[in-house]
C-alpha positions in Angstrom: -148.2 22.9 123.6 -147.3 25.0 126.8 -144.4 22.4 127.9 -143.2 22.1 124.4 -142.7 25.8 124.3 -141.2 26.2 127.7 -139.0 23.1 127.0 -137.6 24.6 124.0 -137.4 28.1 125.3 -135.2 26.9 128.0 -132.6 24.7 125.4 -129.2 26.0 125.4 -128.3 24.9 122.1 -128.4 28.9 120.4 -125.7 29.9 122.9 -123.4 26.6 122.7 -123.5 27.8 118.7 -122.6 31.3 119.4 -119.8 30.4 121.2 -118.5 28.1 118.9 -118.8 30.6 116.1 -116.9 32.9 118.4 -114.2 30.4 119.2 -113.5 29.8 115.6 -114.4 32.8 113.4 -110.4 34.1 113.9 -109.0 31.1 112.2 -107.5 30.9 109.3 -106.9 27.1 107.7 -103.9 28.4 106.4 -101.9 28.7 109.9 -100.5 26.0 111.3 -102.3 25.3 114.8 -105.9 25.2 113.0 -106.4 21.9 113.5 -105.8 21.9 117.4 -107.8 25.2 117.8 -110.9 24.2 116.0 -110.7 20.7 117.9 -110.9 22.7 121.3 -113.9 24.5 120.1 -115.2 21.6 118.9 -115.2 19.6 122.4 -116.3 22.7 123.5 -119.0 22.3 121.4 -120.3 18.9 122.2 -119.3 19.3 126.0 -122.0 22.2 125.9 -124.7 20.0 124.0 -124.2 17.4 126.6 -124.9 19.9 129.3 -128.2 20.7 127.4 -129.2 17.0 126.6 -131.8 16.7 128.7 -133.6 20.4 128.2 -133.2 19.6 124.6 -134.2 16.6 123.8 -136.7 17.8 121.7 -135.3 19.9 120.2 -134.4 19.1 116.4 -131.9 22.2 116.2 -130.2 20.8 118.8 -130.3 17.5 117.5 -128.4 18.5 114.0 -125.9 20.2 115.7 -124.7 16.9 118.4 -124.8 15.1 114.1 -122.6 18.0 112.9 -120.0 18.0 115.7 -119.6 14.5 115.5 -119.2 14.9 111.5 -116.9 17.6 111.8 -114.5 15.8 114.5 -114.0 12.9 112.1 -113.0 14.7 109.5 -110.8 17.1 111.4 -109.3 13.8 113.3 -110.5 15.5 116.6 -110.2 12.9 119.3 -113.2 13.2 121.8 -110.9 13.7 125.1 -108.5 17.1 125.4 -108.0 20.4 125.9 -111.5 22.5 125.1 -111.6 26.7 124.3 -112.8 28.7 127.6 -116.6 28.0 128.0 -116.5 32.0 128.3 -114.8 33.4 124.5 -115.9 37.2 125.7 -113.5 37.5 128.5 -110.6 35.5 126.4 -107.1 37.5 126.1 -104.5 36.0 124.5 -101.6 39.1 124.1 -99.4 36.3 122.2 -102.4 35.7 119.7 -102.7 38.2 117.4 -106.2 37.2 116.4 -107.1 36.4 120.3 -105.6 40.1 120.9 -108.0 41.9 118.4 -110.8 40.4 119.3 -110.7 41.1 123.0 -111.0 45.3 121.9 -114.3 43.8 119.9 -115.9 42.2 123.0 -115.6 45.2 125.3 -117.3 47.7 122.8 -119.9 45.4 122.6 -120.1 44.6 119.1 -117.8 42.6 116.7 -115.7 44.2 114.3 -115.0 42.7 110.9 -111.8 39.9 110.7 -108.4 41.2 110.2 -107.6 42.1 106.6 -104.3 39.7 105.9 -102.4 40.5 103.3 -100.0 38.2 100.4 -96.1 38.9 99.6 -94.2 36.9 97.3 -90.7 36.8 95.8 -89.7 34.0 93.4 -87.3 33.3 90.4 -85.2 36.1 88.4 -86.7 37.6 90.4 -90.3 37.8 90.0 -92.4 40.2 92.8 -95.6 39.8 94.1 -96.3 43.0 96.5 -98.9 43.1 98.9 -101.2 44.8 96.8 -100.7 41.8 94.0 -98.7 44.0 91.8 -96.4 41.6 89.8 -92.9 43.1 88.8 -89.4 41.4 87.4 -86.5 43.3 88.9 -83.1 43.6 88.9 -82.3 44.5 93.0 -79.2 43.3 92.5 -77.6 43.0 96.3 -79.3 43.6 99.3 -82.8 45.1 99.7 -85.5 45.1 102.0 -88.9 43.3 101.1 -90.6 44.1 104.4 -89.6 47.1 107.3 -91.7 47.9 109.9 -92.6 47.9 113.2 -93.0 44.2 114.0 -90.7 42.3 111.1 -87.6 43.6 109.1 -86.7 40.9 105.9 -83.9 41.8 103.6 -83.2 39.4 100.6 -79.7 39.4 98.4 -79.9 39.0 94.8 -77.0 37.9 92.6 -76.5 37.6 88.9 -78.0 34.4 87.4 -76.3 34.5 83.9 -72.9 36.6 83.4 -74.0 39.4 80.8 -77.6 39.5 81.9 -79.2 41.8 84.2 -81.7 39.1 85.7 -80.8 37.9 89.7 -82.1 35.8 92.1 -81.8 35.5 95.9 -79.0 33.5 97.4 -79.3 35.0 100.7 -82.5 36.2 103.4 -82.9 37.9 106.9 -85.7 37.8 108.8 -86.0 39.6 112.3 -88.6 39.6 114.1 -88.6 42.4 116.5 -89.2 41.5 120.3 -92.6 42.4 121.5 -94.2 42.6 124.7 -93.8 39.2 126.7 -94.3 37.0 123.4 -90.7 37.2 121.8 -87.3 38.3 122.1 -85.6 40.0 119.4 -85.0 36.3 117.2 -82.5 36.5 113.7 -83.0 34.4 110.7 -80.7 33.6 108.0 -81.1 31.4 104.9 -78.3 31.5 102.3 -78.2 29.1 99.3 -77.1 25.6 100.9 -77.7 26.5 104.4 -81.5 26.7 104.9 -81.8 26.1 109.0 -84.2 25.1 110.8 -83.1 27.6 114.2 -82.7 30.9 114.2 -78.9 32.5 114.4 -78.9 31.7 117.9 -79.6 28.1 117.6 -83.1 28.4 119.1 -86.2 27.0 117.3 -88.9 29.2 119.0 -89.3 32.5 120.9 -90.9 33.5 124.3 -92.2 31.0 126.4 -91.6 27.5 124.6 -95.2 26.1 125.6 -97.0 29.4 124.0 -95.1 28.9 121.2 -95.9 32.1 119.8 -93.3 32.4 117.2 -91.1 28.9 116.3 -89.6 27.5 113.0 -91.3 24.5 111.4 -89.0 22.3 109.0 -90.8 20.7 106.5 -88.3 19.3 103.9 -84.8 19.2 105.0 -82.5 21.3 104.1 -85.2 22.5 101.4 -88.3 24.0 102.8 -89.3 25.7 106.2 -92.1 27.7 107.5 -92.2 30.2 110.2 -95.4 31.0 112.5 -95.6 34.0 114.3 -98.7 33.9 116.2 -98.6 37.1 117.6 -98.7 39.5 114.8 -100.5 36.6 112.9 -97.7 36.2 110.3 -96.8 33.0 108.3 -93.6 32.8 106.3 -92.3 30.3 103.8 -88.8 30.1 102.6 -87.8 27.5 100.0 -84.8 26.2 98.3 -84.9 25.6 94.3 -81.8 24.9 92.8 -78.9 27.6 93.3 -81.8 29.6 94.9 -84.3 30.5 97.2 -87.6 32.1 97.3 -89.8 34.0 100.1 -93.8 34.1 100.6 -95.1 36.2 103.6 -98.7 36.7 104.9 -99.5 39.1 107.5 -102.0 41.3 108.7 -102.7 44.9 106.9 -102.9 46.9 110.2 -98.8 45.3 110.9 -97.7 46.0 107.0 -98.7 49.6 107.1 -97.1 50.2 110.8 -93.7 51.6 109.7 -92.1 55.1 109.8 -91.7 57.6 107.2 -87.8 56.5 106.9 -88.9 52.8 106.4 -90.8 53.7 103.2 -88.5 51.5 100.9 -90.2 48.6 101.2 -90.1 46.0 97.8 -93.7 44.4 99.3 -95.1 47.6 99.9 -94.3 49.9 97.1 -92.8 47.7 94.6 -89.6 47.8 92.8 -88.1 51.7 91.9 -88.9 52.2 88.4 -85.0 52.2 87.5 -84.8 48.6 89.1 -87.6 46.9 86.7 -86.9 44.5 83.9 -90.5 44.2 82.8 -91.9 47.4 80.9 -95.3 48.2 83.0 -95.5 44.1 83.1 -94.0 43.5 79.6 -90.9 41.5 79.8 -88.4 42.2 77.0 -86.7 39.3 76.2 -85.2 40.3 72.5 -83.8 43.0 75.1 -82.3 39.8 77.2 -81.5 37.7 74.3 -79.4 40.8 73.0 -77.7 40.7 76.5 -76.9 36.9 76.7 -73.8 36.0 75.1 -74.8 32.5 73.6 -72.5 33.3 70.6 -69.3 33.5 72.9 -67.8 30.0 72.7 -67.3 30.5 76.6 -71.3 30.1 77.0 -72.9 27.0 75.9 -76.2 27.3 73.7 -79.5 27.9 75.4 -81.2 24.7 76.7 -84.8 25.9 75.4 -86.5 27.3 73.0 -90.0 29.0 73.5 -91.6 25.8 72.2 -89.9 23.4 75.1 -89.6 26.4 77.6 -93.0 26.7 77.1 -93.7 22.5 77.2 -91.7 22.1 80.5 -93.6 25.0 82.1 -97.2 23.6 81.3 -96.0 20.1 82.7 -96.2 22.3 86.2 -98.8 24.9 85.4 -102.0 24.2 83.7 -103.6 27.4 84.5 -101.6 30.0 81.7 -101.6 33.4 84.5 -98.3 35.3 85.1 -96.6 32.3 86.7 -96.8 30.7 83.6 -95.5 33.1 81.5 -93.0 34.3 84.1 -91.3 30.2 84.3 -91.0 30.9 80.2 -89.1 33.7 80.7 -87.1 32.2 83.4 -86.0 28.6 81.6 -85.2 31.1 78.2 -83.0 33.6 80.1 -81.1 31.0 82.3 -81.5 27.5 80.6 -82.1 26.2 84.4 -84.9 23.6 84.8 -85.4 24.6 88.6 -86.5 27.4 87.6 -90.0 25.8 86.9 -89.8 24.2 90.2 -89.6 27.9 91.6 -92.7 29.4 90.0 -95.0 26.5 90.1 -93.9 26.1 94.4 -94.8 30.1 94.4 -98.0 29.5 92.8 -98.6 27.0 95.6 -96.9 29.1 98.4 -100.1 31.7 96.9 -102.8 29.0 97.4 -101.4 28.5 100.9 -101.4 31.7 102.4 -103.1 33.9 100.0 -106.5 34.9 101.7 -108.3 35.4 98.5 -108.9 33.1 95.8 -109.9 34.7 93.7 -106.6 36.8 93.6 -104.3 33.6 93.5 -104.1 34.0 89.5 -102.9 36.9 87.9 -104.4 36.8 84.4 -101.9 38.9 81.8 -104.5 41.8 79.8 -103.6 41.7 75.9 -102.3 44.8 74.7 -102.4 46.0 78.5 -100.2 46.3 81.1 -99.4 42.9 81.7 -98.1 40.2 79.6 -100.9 38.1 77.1 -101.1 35.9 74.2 -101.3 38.6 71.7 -99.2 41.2 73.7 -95.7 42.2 73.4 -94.6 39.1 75.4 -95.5 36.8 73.1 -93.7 39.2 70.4 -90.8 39.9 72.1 -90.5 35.7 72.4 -90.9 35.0 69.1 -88.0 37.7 68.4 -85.7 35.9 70.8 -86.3 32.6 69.4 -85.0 34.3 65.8 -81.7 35.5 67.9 -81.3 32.8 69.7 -81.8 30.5 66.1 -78.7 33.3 64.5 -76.3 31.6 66.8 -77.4 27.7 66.5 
């Protein structure tokens, strides 16, 4: 058994699977180069089993893993020849990488600290706030305000009236700027207003820093409609979509770059929520016989409401199966403004969640009858049956 246990003492295949756990634990399926990075470390992978093929050979380990790389590069698409990750991951320093950047401070202490924490921001619909800490608010902020303001990223949205007489908005208008830092990015400007949704930023450029890093650059994925925006260095993902007359926002980022702001950059929508004068809801409680009051339907200059909580609740269950506070929040939308696109909105922000959310468990908010959040038996589904009677006074 001597040679047996010399020939397996003397197999590589432990430290070709430590280095491709270390080339791959800082990705995140959710960010757009995934694919290409976990293809490196995959030829990594199989050009360090090769290596080892001989010393190995009996080796069953060894022989699951050359199975499970080949596996795993047919169903990422992986072709066999192309770039590879460094055969050394410890010495690795990517400054325009945000995940390559906090893992280089890991390797010289010796010991590996946990992932970054990445957190979720979303705004959608009349409008509807999902801050970082997945607190879920209906506001007014009508004009300008800023959503994020820190160090690394400043975005400001502009929210207009929906329906004259009503106190709901949503956003015609957002700026992104994404500060310059280090030698990753100049200073780069982005601005969406309804009908204009480019694919550049203001100064007609599609990327910043050096154009092969790409470290930050603007992805169009529907024309005209839908765009995304990767920012590798601060490890930040940013969708912006057009809906109908309006546009909506979802942000992922890292906790250590949300919380890097100064004491004068504390109004923040995605970081403290709404100011308390500003909501709509009632601690998650959206009072619609309040908005029904508001909404002229009587006036003959104002045509009739185009649902009623039965249909507004049909066409929003044609989206959304799963009854959580995008559910309830397309009802309130399609009763307040009558606008079908509004469904579109909160059923692409439930998605915009999935995408870049990193916990599933979080992507659904679940109202709490009789709590703080809209239910079934809650005040929601009273104040809905109230505005239906209003709304039925005037037909």
């Amino acid at each position: 058994c001597l040679g047996d246990c010399q020939l397996h003492t003397s197999c590589g295949i432990q430290k070709c699977t430590t280095d491709f756990v270390s080339f791959t634990s800082h990705l995140n399926v959710a960010l757009e180069d995934f694919d290409l990075e976990f293809c490196k470390a995959l030829r990594a992978y199989s050009a360090c089993t090769y290596r080892n093929s001989k010393v190995c050979r009996g080796n069953l380990v060894y022989h699951s893993a050359v199975l499970g790389i080949g596996d795993l590069m047919t169903q990422r698409n992986c072709t066999k020849d192309g770039p590879t990750s460094s055969t050394n991951p410890e010495m690795t320093h990517d400054p325009c990488n945000y995940s390559g950047h906090t893992e280089a401070g890991e390797h010289q202490g010796g010991e590996k600290t946990p992932s970054p924490t990445y957190l979720f921001c979303g705004l959608f619909g009349d409008p509807h706030l999902r801050t970082f800490k997945d607190h879920f608010q209906t506001c007014k902020v009508e004009g300008a305000w800023p959503l994020i303001d820190n160090n690394y990223l400043s975005v400001q949205v502009t929210n207009v009236p929906v329906v004259p007489g009503s106190s709901a908005t949503a956003t015609n208008k957002i700026t992104i700027i994404f500060k310059s830092y280090q030698d990753c990015t100049d200073q780069k400007v982005y601005q969406a207003v309804t009908d204009d949704l480019p694919a550049a930023f203001v100064d007609g450029t599609t990327s910043g820093g050096d154009g092969n890093i790409r470290s930050l650059h603007i992805v169009e994925k529907v024309s005209g409609k839908y765009i995304e925006m990767h920012a590798r260095y601060i490890g930040t993902t940013v969708y912006i979509r057009q809906l109908g007359h309006y546009l909506t926002l979802a942000i992922r980022m890292p906790q250590e770059l949300v919380m890097a702001y100064e004491e004068s950059q504390d109004l923040q929508l995605c970081v403290n929520g709404c100011p308390s004068s500003e909501r709509i809801d009632q601690s998650g409680h959206l009072p619609l016989p309040v908005m029904g009051k508001l909404l002229p339907w009587g006036a003959a200059a104002h045509p009739r409401p185009a649902y009623t909580l039965e249909t507004a609740t049909t066409k929003c269950h044609e989206k959304m199966v799963v009854k959580d506070i995008y559910f309830y929040s397309c009802i309130f939308d399609l009763l307040t403004t009558g606008d079908a696109n509004f469904t579109a909105a909160a059923h692409s922000a439930l998605q915009d969640v999935e995408a870049l959310h990193p916990r599933k468990e979080h992507w659904h908010i679940f109202p709490r009858s009789g709590g703080g959040d809209v239910g079934r038996d809650s005040k929601f589904f009273v104040g809905l049956g109230l505005l239906c009677l209003i709304l039925v006074a005037y037909l």
